[in-house]
N, C-alpha and C positions, 0 to 999 in steps of 0.2 A: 254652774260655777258662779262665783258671784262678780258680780260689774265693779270695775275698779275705777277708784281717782287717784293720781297721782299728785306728790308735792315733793318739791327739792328744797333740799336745804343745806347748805355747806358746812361740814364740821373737823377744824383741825386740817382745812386743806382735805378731808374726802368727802364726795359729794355725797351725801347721804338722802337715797329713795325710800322712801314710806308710802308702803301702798293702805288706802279705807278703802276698804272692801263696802260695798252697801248690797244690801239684798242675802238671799240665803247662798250661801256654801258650802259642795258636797266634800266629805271627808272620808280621805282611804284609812284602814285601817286591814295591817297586812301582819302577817307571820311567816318567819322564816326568810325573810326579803320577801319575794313574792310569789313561791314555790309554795307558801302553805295556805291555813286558809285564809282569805282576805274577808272584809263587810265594807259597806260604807253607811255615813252617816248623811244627813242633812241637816247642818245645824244654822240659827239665826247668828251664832259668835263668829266672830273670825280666829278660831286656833290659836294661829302664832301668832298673835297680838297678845304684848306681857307688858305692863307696867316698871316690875324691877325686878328683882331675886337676891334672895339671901340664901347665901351656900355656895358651893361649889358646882353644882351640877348644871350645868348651862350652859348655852351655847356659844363658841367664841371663835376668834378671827385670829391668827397667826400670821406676823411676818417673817419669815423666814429668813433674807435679810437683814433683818434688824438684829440680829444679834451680836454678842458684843468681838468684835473681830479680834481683840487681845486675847479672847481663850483660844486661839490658830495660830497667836503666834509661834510656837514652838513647834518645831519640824516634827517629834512624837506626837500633838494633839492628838487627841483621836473623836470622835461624832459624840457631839452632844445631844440627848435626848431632850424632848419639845414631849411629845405626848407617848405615854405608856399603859401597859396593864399586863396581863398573866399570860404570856406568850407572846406579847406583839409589843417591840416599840416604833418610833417615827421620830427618826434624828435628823438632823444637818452637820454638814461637813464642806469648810472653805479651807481648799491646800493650798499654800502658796508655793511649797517646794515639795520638789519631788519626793515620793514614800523613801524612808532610811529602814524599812521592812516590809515586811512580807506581811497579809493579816490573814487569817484562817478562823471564822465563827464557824463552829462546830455544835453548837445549839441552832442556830437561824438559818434559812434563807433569806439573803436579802435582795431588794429591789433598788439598784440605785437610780434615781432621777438627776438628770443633768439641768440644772439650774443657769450655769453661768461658767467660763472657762470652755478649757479643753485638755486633755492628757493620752498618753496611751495605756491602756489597762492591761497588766501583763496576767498570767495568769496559766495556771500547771494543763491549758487545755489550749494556749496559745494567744495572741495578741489582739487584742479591739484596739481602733481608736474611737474615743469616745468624744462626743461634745452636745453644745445645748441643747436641748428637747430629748436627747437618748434615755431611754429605758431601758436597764441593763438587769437580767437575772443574774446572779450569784449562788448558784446551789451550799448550801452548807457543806462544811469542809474542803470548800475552794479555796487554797490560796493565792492571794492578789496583793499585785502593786499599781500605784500609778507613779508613772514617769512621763518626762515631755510634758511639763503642766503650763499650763500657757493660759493668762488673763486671769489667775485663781481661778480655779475649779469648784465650782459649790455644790452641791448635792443634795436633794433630799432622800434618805434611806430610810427606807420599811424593812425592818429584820422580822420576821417569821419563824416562831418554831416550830407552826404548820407546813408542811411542804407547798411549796409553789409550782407552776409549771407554766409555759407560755402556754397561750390558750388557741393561738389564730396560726395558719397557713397562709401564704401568699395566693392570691389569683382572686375568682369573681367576689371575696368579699370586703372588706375594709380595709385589709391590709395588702399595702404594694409589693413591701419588701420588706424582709428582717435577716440579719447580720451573725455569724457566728465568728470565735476568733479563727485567725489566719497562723499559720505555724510560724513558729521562729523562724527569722533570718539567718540564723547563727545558734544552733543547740547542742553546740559545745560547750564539754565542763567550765564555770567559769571559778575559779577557785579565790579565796580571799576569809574571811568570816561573815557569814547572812545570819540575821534576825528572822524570825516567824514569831512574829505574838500570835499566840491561841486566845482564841476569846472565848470563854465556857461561861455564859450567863452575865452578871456583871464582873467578873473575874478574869484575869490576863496573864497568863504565861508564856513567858518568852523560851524559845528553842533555837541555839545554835547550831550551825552547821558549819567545815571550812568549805562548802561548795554552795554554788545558787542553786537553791529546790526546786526552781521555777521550771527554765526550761526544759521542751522537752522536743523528742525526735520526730512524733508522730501521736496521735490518737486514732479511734477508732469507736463508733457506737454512736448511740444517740447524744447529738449537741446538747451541751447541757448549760452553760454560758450561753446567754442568748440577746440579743439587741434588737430595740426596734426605736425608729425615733416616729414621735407623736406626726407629724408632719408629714409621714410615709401612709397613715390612714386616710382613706374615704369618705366622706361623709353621707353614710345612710340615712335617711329622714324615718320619721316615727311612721308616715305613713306607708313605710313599704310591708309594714306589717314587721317590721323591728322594734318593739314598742320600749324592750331593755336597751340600754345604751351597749356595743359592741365587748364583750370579753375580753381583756388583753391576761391577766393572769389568772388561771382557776388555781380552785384546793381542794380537793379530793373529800377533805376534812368539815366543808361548808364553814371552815372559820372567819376566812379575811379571801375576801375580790378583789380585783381592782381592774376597773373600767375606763374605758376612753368614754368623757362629758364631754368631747368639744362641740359646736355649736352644729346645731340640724334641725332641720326643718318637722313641723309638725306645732301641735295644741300645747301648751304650758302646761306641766306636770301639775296634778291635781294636792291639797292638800293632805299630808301623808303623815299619820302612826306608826313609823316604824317598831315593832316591838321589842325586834331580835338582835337586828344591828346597829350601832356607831357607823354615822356618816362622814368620810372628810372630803372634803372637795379641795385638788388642789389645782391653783391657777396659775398656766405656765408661760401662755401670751395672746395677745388680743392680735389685729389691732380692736376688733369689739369688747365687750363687758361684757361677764354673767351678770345679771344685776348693775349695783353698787360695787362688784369687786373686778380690776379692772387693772391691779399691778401684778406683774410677775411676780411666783414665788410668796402670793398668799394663801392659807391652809384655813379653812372653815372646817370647825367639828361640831359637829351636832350628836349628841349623846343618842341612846336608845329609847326612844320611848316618848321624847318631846316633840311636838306640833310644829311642820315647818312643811312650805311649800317650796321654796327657791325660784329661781328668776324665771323669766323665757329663757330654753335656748336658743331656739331661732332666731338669730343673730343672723341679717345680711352679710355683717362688717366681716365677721368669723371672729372665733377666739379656741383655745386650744386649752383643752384640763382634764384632768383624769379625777375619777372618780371611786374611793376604797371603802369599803362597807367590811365590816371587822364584827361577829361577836364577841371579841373581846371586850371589856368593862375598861375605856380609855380613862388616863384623870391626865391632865395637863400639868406638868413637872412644874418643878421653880424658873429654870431657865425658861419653861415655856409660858408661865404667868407674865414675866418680863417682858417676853412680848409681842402678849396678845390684848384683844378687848373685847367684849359683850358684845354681841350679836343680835338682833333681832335675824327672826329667820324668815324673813317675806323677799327682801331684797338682798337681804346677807350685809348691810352697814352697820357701822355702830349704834350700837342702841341707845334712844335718847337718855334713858335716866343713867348710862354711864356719860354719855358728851354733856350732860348738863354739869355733870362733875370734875371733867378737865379743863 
């Protein structure tokens, strides 16, 4: 691997690390994630080292927060998409009052990530309460509300038309505990007029009933709503012979993962070709840094195919982030151009030839 120097430099208020690599650097090149076949190279370049870019395809930094909070205002709003492609998108969603419906995606599975706030997630299989750090499946054709929303509620949601499934069990591995709903208090008829917006792709149909569709008496079968908050993992080190970062969702379908990145011990990931997938790292709390990236609720994407190492994890401090590798072909919406910015992919900060130009 090659010997590094470091230099800080402040830009727009974040601190921005650039690593000069000197000497030679080995380079992974992998298919399929790394189920297929892999090579490496040994090159005298350092990879992710880019100049500029013209186009679209390239690597960027999303604030999740930053968006503009007047498209929420309105009790209907519904999740605006940040990054998309042909079966997968990655929205945000800040409620500040309670759901006035019910919602049922009947194309997706979604994953919601708890950003900020709190609420209770109602739901035809029975009650979660949910808050920061939670990771909550949503099987398609669940329908859900939140109520009791307390400090705005933000979210980041990965909808899937690939099926999802929780990946982990409690006990000797990384996971401590994870969460199913609890049955109504009360699942008694409650009569009045309820809303159900159907979400079929980008399209919404609303379905009245005079009774609430939610509650219910009892279930039975495999949990199918499911929670775990990040917080509730272990931290396995690379050297226990874990060299993947822990599974929190699989897919039957090898389209879209999503792993726990938080911080653990072991060697700095090597510089890596990904061929097959889209990478996003998203960063849910320190008090350490992946790198350069170091505030809650920032999303890195790195396309398929382009040269990037990423930071140490092995953070003493700790920091907590999940990690979603997608074949799907991402491109970054309009709202999600708003706001993000160029990336170098060494340390994940903004990249100089975009800060030279703010």
């Amino acid at each position: 691997m090659a010997a590094e120097q470091t230099r800080q430099t402040p830009t727009k208020g974040l601190e921005e690390t650039m690593t000069e690599p000197t000497g030679q650097t080995t380079v992974l090149y992998t298919r399929n994630g790394f189920a297929g076949p892999m090579a490496t190279m040994v090159r005298e370049q350092y990879p992710p080292q880019y100049t500029r870019v013209v186009g679209d395809y390239a690597p960027r930094i999303l604030d999740l927060h930053a968006l503009d909070e007047q498209a929420f205002d309105d009790v209907r709003s519904l999740p605006v998409s940040v990054l998309e492609g042909p079966g997968l998108r990655m929205e945000v969603s800040y409620r500040k009052q309670d759901s006035v419906f019910g919602l049922r995606n009947v194309f997706a599975d979604e994953v919601h990530v708890v950003l900020a706030g709190s609420a209770t997630l109602e739901t035809e299989f029975g009650v979660l309460r949910v808050a920061k750090d939670d990771l909550v499946l949503i099987p398609r054709a669940t329908t859900y509300r939140f109520v009791d929303v307390k400090d705005e509620l933000r979210e980041y949601i990965l909808a899937s038309e690939t099926e999802l499934s929780f990946a982990m069990q409690p006990g000797l591995g990384p996971l401590e505990r994870f969460e199913t709903p609890a049955p109504y208090a009360d699942p008694s008829i409650r009569r009045g007029e309820f809303e159900t917006v159907v979400r079929h792709g980008n399209e919404f149909t609303s379905i009245f009933t005079d009774y609430d569709p939610l509650p219910t008496v009892s279930t039975e079968g495999t949990p199918l709503v499911t929670k775990v908050n990040i917080n509730d993992l272990r931290s396995i080190g690379m050297e226990s012979g874990l060299l993947l970062p822990p599974l929190l969702f699989d897919d039957a379908t090898t389209q879209t993962f999503i792993f726990d990145l938080s911080a653990r011990s072991g060697s700095r990931p090597p510089v890596h070709y990904n061929a097959d997938y889209d990478e996003c790292i998203l960063f849910m709390e320190g008090p350490g840094s992946w790198g350069a990236v170091n505030t809650p609720g920032l999303i890195t994407h790195t396309p398929k195919g382009l040269a990037h190492q990423g930071p140490v994890e092995n953070v003493p401090e700790g920091y907590r982030a999940i990690l979603i590798e997608t074949r799907c072909k991402l491109k970054v919406t309009a709202a999600g151009r708003d706001i993000s910015h160029l990336a170098e992919t060494d340390q994940y900060s903004r990249h100089p030839s975009e800060s030279q130009l703010a």
